[in-house]
N, C-alpha and C positions, 0 to 999 in steps of 0.2 A: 736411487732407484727410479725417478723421474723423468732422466734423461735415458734410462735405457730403455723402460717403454714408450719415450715419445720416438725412439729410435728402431720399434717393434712394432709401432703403430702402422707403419704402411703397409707392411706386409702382414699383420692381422687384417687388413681392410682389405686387401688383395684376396687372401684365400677366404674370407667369408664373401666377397662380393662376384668370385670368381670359380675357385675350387668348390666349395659347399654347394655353390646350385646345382653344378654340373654332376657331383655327385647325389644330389635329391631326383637330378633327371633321370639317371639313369635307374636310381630303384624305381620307378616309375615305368620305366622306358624297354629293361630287358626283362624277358619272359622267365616265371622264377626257372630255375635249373639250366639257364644257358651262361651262368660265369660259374667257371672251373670247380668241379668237383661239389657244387653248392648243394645238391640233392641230400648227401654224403654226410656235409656240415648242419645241413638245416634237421637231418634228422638225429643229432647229436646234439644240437641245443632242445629238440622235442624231448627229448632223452634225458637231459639235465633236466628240465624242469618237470620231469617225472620224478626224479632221486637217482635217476643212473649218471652217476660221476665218470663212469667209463666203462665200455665196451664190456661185453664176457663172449666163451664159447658153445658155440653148439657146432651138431652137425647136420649139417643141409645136405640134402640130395639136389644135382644141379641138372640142368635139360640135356649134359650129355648120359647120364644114369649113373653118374658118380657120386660117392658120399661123400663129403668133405667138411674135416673142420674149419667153421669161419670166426670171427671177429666180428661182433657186431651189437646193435642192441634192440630190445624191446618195446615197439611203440606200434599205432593204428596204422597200417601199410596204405590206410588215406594220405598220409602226409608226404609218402613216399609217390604213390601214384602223383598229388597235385605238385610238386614239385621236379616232376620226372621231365625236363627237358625236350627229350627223344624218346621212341620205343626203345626197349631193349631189342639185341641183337644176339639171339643165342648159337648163330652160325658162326660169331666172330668169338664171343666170350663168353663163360659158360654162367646160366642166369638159374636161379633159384627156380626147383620146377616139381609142383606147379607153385605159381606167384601169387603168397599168399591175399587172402581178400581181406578189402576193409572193412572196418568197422568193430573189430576187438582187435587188441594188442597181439602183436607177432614178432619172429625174430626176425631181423631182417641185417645181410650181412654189413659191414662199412670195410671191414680190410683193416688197413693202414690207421686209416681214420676211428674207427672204432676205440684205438689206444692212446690218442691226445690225452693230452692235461685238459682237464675242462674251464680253465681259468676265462679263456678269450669268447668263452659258449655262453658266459653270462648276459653282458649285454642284451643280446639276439632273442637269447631265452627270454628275459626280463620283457620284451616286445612282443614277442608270440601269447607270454601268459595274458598281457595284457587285451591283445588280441582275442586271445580266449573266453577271459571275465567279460566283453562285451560283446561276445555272441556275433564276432564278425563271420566266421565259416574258417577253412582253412585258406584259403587265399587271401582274408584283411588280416589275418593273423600272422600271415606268412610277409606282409610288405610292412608291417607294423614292427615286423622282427629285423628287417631290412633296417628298417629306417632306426630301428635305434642302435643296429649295429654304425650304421654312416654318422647318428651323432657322437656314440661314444669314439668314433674315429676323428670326428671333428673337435671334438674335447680334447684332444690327446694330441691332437697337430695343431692347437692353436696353445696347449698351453704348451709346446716346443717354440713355437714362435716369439710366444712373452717371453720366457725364460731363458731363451738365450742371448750371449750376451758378443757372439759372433759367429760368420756360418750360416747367418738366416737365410740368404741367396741359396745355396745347399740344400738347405733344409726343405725349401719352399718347392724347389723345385724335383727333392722326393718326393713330397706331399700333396700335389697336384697333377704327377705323371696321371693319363686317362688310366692305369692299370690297377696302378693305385686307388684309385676314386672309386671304379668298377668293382675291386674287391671291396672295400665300404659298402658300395650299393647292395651287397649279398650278405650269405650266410658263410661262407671263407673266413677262416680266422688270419689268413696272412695279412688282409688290413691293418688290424690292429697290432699285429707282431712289428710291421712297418711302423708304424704310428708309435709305438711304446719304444722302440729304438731311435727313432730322431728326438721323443722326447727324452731319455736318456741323455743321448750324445747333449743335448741343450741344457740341462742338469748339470753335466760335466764340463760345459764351457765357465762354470764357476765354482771356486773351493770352498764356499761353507759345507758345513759335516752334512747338513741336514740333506743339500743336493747328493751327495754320494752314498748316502745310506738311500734316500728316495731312488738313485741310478742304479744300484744293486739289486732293488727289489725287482723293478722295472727287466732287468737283463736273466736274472733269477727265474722270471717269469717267461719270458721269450725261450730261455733256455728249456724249461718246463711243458713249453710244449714243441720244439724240435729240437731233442737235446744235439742234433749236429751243430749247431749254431754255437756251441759253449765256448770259442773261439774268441765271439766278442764280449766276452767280459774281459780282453784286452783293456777296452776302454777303461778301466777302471783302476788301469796300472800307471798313465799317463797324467799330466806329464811326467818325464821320469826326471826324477833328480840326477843332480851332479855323483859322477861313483854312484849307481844307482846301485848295483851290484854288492855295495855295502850299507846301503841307508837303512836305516830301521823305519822311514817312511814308506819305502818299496817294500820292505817285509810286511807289513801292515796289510796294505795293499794288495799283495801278491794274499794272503790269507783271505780277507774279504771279495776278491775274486774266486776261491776257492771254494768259498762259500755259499758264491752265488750260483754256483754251478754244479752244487752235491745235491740236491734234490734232485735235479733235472735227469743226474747219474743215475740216483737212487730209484727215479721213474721207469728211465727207458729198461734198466734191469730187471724191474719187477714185472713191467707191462710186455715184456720179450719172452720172459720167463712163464707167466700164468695168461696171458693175453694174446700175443700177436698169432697170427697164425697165416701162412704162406697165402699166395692170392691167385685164386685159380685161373687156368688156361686149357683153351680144348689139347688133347693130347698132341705132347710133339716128340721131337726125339735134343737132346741138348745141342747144343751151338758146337763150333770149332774149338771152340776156347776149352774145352774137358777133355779133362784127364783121366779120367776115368773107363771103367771098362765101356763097353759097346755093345748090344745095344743099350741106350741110355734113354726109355721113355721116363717124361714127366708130365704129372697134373697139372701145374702149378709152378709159383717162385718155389724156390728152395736155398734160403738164406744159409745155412749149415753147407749143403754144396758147397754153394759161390764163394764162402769164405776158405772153404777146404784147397778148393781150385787158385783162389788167390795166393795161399799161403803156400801152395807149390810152383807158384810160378810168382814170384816179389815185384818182378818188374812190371806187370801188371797193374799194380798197385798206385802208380805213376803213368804208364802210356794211357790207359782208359778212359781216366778221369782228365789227362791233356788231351789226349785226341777229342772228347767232350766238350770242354771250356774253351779250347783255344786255335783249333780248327776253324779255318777261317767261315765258311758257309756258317759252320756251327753259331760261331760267335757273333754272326750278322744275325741269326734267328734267338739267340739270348737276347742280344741290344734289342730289337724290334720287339721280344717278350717284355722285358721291362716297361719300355714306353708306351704298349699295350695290344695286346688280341685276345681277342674275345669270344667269346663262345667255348667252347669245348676246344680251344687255343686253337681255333679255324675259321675266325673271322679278322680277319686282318683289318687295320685303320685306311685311310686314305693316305695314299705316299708324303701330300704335304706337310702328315701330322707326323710323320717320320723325319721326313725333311729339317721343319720347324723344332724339332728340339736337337736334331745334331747340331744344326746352326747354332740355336740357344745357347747349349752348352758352351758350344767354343767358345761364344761371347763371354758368357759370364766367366769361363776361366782366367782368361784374356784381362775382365774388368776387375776380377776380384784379386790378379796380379798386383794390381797399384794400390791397394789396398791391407791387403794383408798376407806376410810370407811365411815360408813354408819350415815348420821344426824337422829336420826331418830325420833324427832320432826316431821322433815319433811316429813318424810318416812310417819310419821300416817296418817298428813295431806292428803298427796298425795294420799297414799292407799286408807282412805274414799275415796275421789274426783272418784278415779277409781270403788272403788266398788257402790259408787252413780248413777255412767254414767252407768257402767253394769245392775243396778238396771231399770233404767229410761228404754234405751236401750229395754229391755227383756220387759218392762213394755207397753211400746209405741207398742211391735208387738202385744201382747194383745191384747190391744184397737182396733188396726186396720186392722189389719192380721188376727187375730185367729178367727174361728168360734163364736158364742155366747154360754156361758157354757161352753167352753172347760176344760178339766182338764190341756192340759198340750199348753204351750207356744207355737205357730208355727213361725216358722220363723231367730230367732235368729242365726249368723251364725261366724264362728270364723273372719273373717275378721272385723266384727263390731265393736271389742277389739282393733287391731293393733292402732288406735291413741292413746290408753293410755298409752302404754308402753313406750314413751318418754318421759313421765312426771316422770318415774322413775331417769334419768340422773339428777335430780334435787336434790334427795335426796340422792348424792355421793360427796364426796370431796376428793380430794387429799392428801394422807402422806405427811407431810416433805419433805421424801428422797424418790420418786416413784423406785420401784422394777424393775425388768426385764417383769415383767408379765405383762405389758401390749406390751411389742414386742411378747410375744408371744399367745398373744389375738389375734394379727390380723395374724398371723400363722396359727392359728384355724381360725375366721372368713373366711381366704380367702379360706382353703382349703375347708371348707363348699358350698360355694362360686362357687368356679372352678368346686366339685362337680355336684353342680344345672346346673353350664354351659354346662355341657356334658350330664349328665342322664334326663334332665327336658326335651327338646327339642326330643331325643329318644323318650321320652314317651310322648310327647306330639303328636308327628307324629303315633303312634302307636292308640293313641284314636281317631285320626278325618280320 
């Protein structure tokens, strides 16, 4: 055990001397409600640390005189106002009206969000109360909930670091993307879904029982609150044995991945069924893509539609979700999503920080070549599982997000992706004799790293 964290140790001391600041800057640094959807999230952890575990219905009258059932929860519409980014815009999307006043509990909608698993709300919550008991207002309350969201994120990316026992270059370099760090600095639960998947896949880099029980919980969890993701409890089938197809190991396996993924089932069914409710839109008439008769106004998503629409047209099912992910424009503004934009995903980095980690990558793939090759059984397995959850993913903003008849996907954004790439450490093993190239993987890692430390923060003070 010794020799594997004096082998952990550099890159613990990388991302605490590197990734951790950058992420403390930036809860510091962006105005609360300008990283993605955090208004949404922050009033969901308010919410947990009231007793609401999750979302319920009412129905709201909206500014265009519509009644409409929402998704949402009950808390002081101070916390909503202090965190509110931007005005609302009731010309573009239709806004509660009138907007309730602070200072007693109100309903107030979330959509989508309203129906999470509350697992990843704890942290944040746990900061806010604390914020609370000491009489900060709601704005130290609110960066107190920040910050403890960024350490249980730092908690969770450094013990993937100790813990694995190859991949750390991978790992490291999910775990310090600016996108990544920025969703730390908030109230966004995809931080920590990030964070609890590389610490998984790191779990999984070793066979004691006690790592694979601790990885199931971990993915169980992540599944728990996007059950699209149920894909990577892949990991947890690998490696696969010889004749895997008949091992009572892979059955084992194959159950305990089942396992880890019937709550999450259990969830989105219940919270679909008594909870979700369509997300409203000023009145329009449906897309191209409907089947249906004509004229065809709608409030709102309409998930029951889109699935009707799809199931009459199958191949749909397939061209959507690829014209989505793999369209070439498209898949430049994923990659770019991933590595990081900001704001209401309209603040873009400086091109160098773009630059700086397409270079990176290459290298380190380049350096971790002589190092350790590739299973790639696993590799296939894995891959599917990835391109599955992509699938699902793209599929699910369909349903819920996109307009009815849309042609093209709305919603999908490169952050979505960052928990599958840890499942890639899985299909890597070590030479024999390890090369030099992975000392200077974390050469590159860090200097990418130290980068983001100085140019991300510039630019971040430049756009607010």
């Amino acid at each position: 055990m010794t020799g594997r964290l004096d082998g952990a140790r550099p890159w613990l001391a990388a991302f605490a001397a590197l990734g951790l600041p950058l992420c403390l800057i930036l809860a510091f640094l962006v105005p609360l409600g300008e990283v993605a959807d955090e208004s949404a999230h922050l009033l969901r952890a308010v919410a947990l640390l009231d007793g609401q575990l999750v979302g319920h219905r009412e129905t709201v009258t909206y500014s265009d005189g519509v009644a409409r059932p929402a998704a949402g929860v009950t808390v002081d519409p101070a916390w909503e106002i202090a965190s509110r980014g931007r005005p609302p815009a009731p010309d573009k999307v239709p806004v509660p009206d009138p907007m309730p006043a602070p200072g007693r509990p109100a309903f107030l909608p979330l959509y989508t969000i309203g129906t999470y698993f509350p697992g990843f709300y704890v942290p944040a919550a746990l900061g806010l109360g604390a914020g609370e008991a000491l009489g900060l207002g709601h704005a130290g309350a609110a960066l107190l909930g920040r910050l403890a969201n960024a350490a249980a994120y730092g908690a969770l990316a450094l013990a993937a670091l100790a813990l694995a026992r190859r991949g750390r270059a991978l790992l490291f370099g999910v775990l310090v993307l600016p996108m990544g760090l920025s969703l730390a600095a908030s109230f966004n639960q995809d931080a920590l879904m990030i964070a609890a998947c590389a610490l998984a896949a790191a779990l999984l880099t070793g066979e004691e029982a006690w790592r694979r029980r601790l990885a199931a919980l971990l993915i169980g969890l992540v599944v728990l609150a996007k059950p699209p993701y149920a894909a990577i409890a892949a990991m947890l089938l690998v490696p696969l044995p010889p004749r895997f197809w008949a091992s009572p190991v892979f059955r084992r396996r194959v159950l305990v991945a089942g396992l880890a993924v019937l709550p999450g089932t259990l969830w989105i069914l219940s919270t679909t069924a008594w909870i979700a409710t369509p997300v409203p839109r000023l009145a329009y008439e449906a897309g191209p893509l409907w089947t249906g008769p004509r004229p065809a106004p709608f409030l709102g998503t309409d998930t029951r539609a889109q699935a009707q629409m799809l199931l009459s047209h199958p191949g749909l099912l397939l061209t959507l979700p690829a014209q989505c992910l793999f369209g070439a424009k498209r898949a430049l503004m994923l990659a770019a999503g991933a590595i990081g934009i900001f704001g209401w995903m309209d603040r873009m980095l400086p091109a160098a920080v773009y630059a700086a980690w397409g270079a990176g990558l290459a290298a380190l793939a380049v350096l971790c070549g002589r190092s350790l090759r590739v299973r790639w059984v696993d590799l296939t397995l894995l891959g599917f599982a990835g391109l599955l959850t992509a699938w699902l993913v793209a599929l699910s903003q369909y349903l819920s997000w996109t307009d009815v008849g849309g042609v093209r996907i709305y919603g999908p954004q490169g952050r979505y992706f960052l928990p599958l790439i840890p499942m890639l450490v899985l299909a890597l093993a070590p030479r024999p004799a390890p090369a030099t190239g992975l000392r200077w993987a974390l050469v590159v890692g860090t200097a990418v790293a130290a980068l983001d430390l100085v140019v991300v923060p510039l630019a971040t003070a430049r756009m607010f």
